[in-house]
N, C-alpha and C positions, 0 to 999 in steps of 0.2 A: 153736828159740828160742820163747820167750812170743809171745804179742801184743804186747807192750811194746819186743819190737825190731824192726830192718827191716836185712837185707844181709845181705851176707856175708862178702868181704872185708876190707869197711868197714862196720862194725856199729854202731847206736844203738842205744842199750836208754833209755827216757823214765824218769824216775820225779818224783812230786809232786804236786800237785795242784793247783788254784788257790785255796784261799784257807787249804793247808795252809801246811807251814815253808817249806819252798821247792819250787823246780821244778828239775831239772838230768838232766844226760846223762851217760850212759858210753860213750864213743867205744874202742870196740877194733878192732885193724888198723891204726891211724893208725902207720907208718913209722918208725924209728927216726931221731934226729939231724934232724926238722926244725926247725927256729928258729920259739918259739911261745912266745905273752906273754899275759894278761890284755886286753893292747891289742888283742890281733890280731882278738880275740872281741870285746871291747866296742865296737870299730865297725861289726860288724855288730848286736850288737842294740838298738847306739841309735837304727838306721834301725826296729826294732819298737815302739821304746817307746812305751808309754801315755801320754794326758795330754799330748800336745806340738803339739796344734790345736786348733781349732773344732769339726772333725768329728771329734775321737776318744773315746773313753771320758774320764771325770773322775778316773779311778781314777790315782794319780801313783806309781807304782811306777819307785824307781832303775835296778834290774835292774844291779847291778854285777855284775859276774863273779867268780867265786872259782874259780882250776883248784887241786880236790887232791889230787890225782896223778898222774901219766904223765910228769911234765917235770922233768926238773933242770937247773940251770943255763942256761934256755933252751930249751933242745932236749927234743925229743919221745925219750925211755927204749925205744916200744917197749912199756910196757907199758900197761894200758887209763886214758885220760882221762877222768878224774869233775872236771866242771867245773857250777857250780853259779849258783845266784843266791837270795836270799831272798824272800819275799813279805811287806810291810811293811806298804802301805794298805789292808788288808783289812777287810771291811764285811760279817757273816756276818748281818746281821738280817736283809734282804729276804728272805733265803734261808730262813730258818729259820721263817719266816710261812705260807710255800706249798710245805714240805717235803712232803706229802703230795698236792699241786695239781701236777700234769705241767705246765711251761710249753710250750702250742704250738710245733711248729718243733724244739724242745729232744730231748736224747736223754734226758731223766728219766724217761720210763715205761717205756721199754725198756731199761735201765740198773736200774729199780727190779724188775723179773722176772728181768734177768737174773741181780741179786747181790742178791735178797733182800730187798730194802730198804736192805741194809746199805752201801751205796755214798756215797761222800760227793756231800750234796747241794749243799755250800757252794758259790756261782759254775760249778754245774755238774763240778767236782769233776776227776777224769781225763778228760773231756769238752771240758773248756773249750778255746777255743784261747789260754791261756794256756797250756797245754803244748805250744804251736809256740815259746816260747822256749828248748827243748832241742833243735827240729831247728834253731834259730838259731847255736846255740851249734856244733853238730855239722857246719852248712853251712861257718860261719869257718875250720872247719880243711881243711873238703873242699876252697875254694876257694882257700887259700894253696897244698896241693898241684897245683892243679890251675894254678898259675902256672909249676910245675915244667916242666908240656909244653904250656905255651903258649895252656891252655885259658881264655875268659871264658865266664861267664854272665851276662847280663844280662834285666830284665824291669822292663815297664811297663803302665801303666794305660791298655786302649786302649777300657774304656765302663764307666761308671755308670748306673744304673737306664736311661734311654732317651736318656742321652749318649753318643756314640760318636766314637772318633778317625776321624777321614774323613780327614786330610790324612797326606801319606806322610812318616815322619819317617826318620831315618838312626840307623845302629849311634852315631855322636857325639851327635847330638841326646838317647838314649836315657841316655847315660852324662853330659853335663852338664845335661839340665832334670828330671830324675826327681824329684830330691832338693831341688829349688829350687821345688817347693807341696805341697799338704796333700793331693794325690789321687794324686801319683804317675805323674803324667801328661808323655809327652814333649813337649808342645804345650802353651804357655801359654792360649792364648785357649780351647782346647778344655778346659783345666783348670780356670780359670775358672768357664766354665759345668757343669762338673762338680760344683765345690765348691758353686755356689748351688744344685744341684739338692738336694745332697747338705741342706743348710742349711733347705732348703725343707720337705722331707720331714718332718725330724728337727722340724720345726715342730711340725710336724700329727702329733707322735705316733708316727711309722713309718717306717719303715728302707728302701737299698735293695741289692739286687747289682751283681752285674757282672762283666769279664771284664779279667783281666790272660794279656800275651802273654809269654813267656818263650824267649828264644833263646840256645843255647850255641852259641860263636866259636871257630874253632880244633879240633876233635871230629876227631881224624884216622879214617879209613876203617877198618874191620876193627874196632871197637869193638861190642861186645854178643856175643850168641849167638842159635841158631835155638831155634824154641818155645818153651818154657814161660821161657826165663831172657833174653826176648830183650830188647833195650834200651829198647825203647818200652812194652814188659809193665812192665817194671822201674819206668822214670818213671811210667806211669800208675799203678801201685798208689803208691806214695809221696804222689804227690802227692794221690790222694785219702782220703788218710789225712790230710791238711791240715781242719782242721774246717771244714764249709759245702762245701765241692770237690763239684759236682754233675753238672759234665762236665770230661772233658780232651781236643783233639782235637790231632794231629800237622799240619801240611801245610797243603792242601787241606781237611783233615778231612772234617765232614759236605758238605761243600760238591764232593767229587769225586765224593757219589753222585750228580751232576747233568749230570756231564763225560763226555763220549766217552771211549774208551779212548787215542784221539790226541791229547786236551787235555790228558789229566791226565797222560800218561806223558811221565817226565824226560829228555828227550835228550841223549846223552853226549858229551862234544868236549874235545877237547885246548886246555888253555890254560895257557901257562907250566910246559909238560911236567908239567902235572897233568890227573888225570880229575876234571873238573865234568862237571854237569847245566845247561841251559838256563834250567831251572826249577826250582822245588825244593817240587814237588804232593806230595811225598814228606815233606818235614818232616826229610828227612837222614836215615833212617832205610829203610831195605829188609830184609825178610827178616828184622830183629830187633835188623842190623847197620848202626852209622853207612857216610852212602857219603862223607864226608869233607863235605858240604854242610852249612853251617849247619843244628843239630835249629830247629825254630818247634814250639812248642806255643800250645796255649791254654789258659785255665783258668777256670772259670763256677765262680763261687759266690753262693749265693745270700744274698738279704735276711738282717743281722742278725734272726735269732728274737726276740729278747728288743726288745717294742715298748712304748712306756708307753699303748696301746689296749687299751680292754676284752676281751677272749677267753673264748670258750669252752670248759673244760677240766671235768675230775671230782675228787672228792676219794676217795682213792681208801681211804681207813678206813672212812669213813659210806656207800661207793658212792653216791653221787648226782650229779646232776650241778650243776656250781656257773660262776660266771664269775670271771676273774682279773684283774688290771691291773698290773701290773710295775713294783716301783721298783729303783734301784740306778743301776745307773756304766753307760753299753753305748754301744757303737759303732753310731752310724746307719751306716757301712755299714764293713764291714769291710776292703775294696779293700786299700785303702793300703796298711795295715800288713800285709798278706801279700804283699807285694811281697819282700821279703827273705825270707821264709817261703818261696816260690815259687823262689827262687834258689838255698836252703839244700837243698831238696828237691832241686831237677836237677844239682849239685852232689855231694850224696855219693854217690847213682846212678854217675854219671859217673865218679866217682874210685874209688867199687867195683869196675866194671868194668875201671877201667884198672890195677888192682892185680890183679886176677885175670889180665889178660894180661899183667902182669910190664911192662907198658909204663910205671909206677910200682913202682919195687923197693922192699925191706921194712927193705933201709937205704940213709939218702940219705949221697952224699958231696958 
């Protein structure tokens, strides 16, 4: 497969650009005979959409969905889903001022070696994370199958620049306050202070990161394989294919290199004629292979690039060196809206694997 897709079973292949005709996916492996509608996708990508706060881009893109092909009457053929959307409020002028100007943070100068020049610069082009609105579209159908064995994923906003959730929130709290403020957060008051920090920044010209937590519900045991195709390899390449993804940690993560070998190992006990762990230092994952525990990841992305602060960058015709300042539509921090992005991702991971153990069949009855 290109660069342009990711899986196996359950295949994306991305195509579009952001401020070309549109942006859309091709989903092949998705299942014969599942019940699958324009709705089913447009309620996940209206938790992405642009332009619906304070702190998101200006840019007011509908992003409807159009599926054409894979479905007749409803139901999924069996054969590959091209499901689409158009790009409407497009604004190519800031771009085309500082075509030749690397924006800092940005992947335009290594993008411009590797294809030449010839790569579209418009809104950062193949680049942009407007093309997370085809792993959005590709997540919709991961996670209706994955309703089939019982599986949720869910994820939330647990720090902005040096906000941090401190209070312990629940699998419920996750699933009714996420979508009830502008940061994504399971905690009102800790959202709050997020969104002003968020508000504060964007003041002053500058952007920031932060860290959404992502837990899949339901993951029965025996899921993944050892080495190179194992389940945690799997989520982590994915997800850092998500633009800005700087770290991803399981479990414990970097935090078990701190733990005794007695702290951090998950102890096994019978409960409800099932095998749990005590703990779960492990992230659900051992050896490559779910052990039926809740997976936890994390995921660090960093500061929106594009700041409307003066930068130092090169022109890279004249070779010299020049400064920049950024106009356009951009997200003071981009959190939020990859929240769904984030779920779409551990999602079709998940539902790959569980087609390749046949634990999802290739027709549903």
């Amino acid at each position: 497969m290109s660069s342009n897709s990711i899986g196996k079973a359950f295949a994306l292949t991305c195509f579009g650009e952001s401020h070309g005709k549109c942006v859309g996916a091709i989903i092949d492996g998705c299942p014969a005979g599942l019940p699958l509608s324009e709705k089913d996708i447009q309620r996940e990508l209206d938790k992405r959409r642009p332009g619906v706060s304070r702190i998101t881009t200006k840019r007011r893109e509908e992003d409807i969905a159009k599926i054409l092909s894979g479905v007749y009457e409803g139901l999924t053929t069996g054969a590959p889903i091209c499901v689409m959307v158009l790009n409407r409020d497009v604004n190519s002028r800031p771009y085309e001022l500082i075509k030749d100007k690397p924006r800092p943070g940005h992947a335009d100068y290594p993008a411009y070696v590797r294809y030449g020049g010839f790569q579209d610069y418009r809104g950062g082009g193949q680049f942009s994370g407007r093309v997370t609105v085809a792993y959005t579209m590709a997540g919709a159908i991961a996670k209706k199958l994955l309703k089939k064995i019982n599986v949720e994923v869910l994820a939330h906003t647990i720090q902005i620049g040096p906000i941090r959730l401190s209070k312990e929130v629940t699998y419920e709290d996750i699933r009714k306050n996420v979508y009830q403020n502008s940061v994504r957060c399971a905690d009102a008051e800790t959202a709050n202070a997020m969104e002003a920090e968020v508000l504060k920044v964007a003041r002053e010209g500058d952007s920031l990161g932060g860290i959404v937590e992502c837990i899949a519900l339901g993951v029965p045991a025996g899921l993944g394989n050892p080495i190179f195709d194992s389940l945690d390899a799997d989520l982590a390449k994915i997800l850092f294919n998500i633009p800005a993804v700087k770290g991803v940690e399981f479990g414990a993560g970097f935090q078990a290199a701190s733990f005794k070998g007695s702290e951090n190992n998950d102890q096994f006990v019978m409960e409800e004629n099932r095998v749990v762990t005590l703990t779960n230092n492990a992230g659900g994952i051992l050896g490559g292979i779910s052990t039926g525990m809740p997976i936890v990841m994390r995921v660090a992305f960093k500061p929106t690039p594009s700041i409307a602060l003066k930068q130092k960058t090169v022109d890279l015709i004249q070779e010299r060196n020049v400064e920049i300042k950024l106009a356009g539509r951009h997200d003071p921090c981009i959190v939020p809206r990859a929240i769904p992005v984030v779920e779409s991702c551990v999602a079709m991971v998940l539902i790959d694997h569980a087609i390749r153990l046949g634990i999802i069949p290739m027709v549903l009855k």
